[in-house]
TIVOLUM-851218 format. One record per residue (C-alpha): x, y, z; residue in three letters. Coordinates in steps of 0.5 Angstrom, whole numbers, padded with zeros to 4 digits, always signed. Example, Ala and Ser with C-alpha at 12.3 -4.5 7.8 and 13.67 -1.06 7.14 Angstrom:
2
+0025-0009+0016ALA/+0027-0002+0014SER/
END
This chain:
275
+0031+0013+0034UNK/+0029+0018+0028UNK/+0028+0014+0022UNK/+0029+0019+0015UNK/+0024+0017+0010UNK/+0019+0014+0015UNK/+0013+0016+0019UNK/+0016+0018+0026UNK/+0012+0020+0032UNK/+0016+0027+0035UNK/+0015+0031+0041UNK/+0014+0038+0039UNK/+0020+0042+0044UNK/+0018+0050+0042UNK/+0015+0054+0038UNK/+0017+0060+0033UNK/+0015+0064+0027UNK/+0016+0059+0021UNK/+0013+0053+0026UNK/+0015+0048+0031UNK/+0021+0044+0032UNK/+0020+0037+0034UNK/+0025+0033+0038UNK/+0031+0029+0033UNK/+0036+0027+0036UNK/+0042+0026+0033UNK/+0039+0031+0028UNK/+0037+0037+0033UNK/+0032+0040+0032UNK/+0027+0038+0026UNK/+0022+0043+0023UNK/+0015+0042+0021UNK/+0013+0048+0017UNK/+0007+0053+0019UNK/+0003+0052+0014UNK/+0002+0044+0017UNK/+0003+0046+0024UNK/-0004+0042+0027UNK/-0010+0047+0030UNK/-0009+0049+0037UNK/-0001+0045+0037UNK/+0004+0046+0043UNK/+0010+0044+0046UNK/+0010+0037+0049UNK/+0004+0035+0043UNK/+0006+0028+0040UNK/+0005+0029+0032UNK/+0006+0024+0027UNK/+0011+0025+0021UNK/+0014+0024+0016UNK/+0021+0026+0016UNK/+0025+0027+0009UNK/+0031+0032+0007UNK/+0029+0038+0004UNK/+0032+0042-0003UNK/+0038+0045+0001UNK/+0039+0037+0005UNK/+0036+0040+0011UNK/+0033+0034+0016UNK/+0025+0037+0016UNK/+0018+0035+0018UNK/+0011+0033+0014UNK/+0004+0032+0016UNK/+0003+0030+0009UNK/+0003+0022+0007UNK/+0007+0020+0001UNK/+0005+0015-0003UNK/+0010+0010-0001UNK/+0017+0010+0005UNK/+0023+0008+0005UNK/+0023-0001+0005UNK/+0017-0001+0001UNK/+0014-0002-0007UNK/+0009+0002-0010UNK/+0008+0004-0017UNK/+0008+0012-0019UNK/+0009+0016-0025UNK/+0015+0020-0028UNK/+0014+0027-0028UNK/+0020+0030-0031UNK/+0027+0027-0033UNK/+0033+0032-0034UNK/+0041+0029-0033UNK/+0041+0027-0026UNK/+0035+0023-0027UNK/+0028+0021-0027UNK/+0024+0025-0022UNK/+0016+0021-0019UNK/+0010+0024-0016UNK/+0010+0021-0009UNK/+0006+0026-0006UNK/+0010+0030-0002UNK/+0013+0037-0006UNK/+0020+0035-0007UNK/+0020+0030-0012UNK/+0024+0023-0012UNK/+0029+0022-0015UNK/+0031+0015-0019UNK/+0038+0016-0021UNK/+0041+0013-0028UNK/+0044+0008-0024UNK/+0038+0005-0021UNK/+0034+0005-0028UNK/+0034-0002-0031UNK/+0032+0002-0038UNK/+0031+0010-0040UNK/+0025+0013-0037UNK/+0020+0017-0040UNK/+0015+0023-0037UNK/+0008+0020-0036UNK/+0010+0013-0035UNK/+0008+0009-0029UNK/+0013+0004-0026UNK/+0015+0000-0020UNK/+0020+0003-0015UNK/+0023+0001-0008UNK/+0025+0007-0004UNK/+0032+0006-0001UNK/+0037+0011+0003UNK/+0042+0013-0001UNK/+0050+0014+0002UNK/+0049+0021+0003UNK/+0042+0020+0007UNK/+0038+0022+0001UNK/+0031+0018+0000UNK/+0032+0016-0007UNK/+0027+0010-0011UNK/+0031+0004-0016UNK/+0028+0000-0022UNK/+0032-0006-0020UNK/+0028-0010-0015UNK/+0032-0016-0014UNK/+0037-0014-0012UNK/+0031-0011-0006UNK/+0028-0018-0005UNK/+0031-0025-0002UNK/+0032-0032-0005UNK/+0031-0036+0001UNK/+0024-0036+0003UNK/+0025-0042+0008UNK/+0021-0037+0013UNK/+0015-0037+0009UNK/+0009-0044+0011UNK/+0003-0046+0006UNK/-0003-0043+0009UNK/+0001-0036+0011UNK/-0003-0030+0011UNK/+0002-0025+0006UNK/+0002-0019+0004UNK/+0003-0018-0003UNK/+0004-0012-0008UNK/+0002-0013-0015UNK/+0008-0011-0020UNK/+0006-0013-0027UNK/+0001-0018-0031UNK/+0005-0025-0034UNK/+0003-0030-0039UNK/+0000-0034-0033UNK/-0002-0029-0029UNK/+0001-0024-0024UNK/+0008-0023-0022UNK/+0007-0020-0014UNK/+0012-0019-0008UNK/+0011-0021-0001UNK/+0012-0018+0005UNK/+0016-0013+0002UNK/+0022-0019+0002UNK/+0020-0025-0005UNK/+0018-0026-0011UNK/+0012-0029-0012UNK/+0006-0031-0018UNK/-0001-0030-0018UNK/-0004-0036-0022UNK/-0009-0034-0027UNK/-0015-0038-0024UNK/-0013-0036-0018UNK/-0016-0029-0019UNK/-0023-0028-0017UNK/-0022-0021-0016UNK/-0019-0014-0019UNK/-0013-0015-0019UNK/-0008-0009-0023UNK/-0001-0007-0023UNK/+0001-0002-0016UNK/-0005-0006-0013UNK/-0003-0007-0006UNK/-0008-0014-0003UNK/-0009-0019+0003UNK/-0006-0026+0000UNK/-0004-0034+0002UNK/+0002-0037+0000UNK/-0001-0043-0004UNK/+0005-0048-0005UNK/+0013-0048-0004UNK/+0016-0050-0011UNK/+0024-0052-0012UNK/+0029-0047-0013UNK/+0025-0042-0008UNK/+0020-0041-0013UNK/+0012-0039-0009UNK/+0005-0039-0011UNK/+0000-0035-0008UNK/-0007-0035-0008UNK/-0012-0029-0005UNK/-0017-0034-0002UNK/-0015-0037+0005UNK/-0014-0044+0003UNK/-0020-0049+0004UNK/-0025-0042+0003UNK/-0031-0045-0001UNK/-0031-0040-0008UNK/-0036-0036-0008UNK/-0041-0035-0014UNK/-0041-0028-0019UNK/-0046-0023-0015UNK/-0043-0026-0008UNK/-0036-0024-0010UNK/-0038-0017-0012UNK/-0040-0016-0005UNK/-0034-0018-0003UNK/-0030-0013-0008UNK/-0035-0007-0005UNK/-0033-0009+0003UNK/-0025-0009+0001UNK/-0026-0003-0002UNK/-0030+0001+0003UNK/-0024-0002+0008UNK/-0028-0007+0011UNK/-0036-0005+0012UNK/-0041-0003+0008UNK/-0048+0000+0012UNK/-0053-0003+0006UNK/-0055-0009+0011UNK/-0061-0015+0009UNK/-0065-0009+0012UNK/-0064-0003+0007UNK/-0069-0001+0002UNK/-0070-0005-0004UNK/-0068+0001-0008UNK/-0061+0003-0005UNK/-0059-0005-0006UNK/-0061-0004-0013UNK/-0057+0003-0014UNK/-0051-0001-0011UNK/-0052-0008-0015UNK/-0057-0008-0020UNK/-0060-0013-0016UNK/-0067-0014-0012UNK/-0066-0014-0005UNK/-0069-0023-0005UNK/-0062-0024-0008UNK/-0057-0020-0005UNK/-0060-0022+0003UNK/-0059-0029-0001UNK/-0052-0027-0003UNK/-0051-0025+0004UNK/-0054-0030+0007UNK/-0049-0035+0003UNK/-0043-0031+0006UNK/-0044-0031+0012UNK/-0045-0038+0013UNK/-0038-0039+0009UNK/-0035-0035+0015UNK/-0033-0029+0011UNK/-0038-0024+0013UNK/-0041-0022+0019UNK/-0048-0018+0019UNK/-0049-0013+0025UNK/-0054-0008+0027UNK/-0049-0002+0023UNK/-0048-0006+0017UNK/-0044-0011+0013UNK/-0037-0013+0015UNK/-0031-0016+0012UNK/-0028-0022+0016UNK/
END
């Protein structure tokens, strides 16, 4: 089943000047435009893409990745307001709209706020301000220890106010917080406590994970923004780990050493790698 504001894996059914057309089901068939057609492409490829409706509403194909789909959360910038509403960069060349409807207060160009993608009754991808009406009350399905994923939507006078799996509200407690956090930011996380009135506190580490202390923790912030793998390894030159860190190759094997005991990393013949 197709599914419009999503990534979709299609068959290419036949070839034509303006590009290929892909198997759509109920929709026919869908065009991926020339200009992002893949190198050497033929019928019977399977392609992975994002299906969105055009400026005329017709059903056509991307190669390119928004910066979000439909059911999710990110936080995105106002590039223009006009009568029908605010319109966002998400990456793709039709911007998105955020009807008046959907505006908790009047939006301004330049500003960065959060959204939830949604379909429209008209089949439109469409993006809202109003969030709760997104996200669910009873968290019943949640345990303590599980691991969430949590988007960060803004700082609070405790800490941060995220959203779990796409679904809860939830706080991320300021003494929890040992790594960067920022609005928009998307993070592994553990639920920490169930409160009355389905209230929830999570925390990044795993419960039970010892802390860390300030330079092992720095490792770790690398590791996760290199997606898991760092090649500077307790062999690479003393000079690359100054580069890097700004320490002496003695404390960072120390460092490294002390993580791997922990169960955070492992340390293998390519590199470092994320637990």
């Amino acid at each position: 089943m197709i599914e419009i504001g999503k990534t979709n894996k299609l068959e290419v059914i036949r070839e034509a000047e303006i590009g290929v057309y892909l198997e759509g089901g109920k929709y026919g068939g869908i065009l991926l435009p020339k200009n992002e057609v893949p190198e050497a492409c033929k019928k019977g490829d399977l392609l992975e893409v994002f299906i969105y409706l055009d400026s005329d509403d017709y059903v056509v194909a991307s190669t390119a990745r928004p910066l979000v789909q439909v059911d999710e959360f990110a936080t995105l910038t106002v590039a223009e307001v006009n009568d029908t509403g605010a319109f966002l960069d998400w990456g793709l060349p039709k911007q998105l709209l955020v009807p008046y409807a959907e505006q908790r207060k009047a939006l301004e160009p330049g500003q960065r706020i959060t959204v939830r993608l949604y379909l429209d009754n008209t089949g439109r991808i469409a993006a809202s301000t109003k969030l709760d009406k997104f996200l669910k009350n009873d968290a019943s399905e949640l345990s303590v220890g599980d691991e969430v994923q949590m988007f960060v939507v803004r700082k609070n006078d405790i800490g941060f106010s995220v959203i779990l799996e796409d679904k809860y509200w939830a706080v991320l407690h300021a003494k929890d917080v040992f790594r960067t956090v920022r609005p928009g930011h998307k993070r592994k996380g553990y639920v920490k406590r169930l409160l009355e009135h389905n209230k929830i506190d999570v925390m990044l580490e795993k419960p039970g994970y010892a802390k860390v202390d300030d330079l092992s923790q720095q490792i770790l912030d690398d590791l996760e923004d290199r997606g898991g793998f760092s090649a500077l390894s307790d062999k690479a030159k003393p000079e690359d780990i100054y580069q890097q860190f700004g320490i002496s190759k003695k404390s960072y094997k120390m460092a490294l050493g002390s993580l791997k005991k922990l169960g955070r990393i492992d340390i293998a013949a390519d590199g470092i790698h994320l637990k």
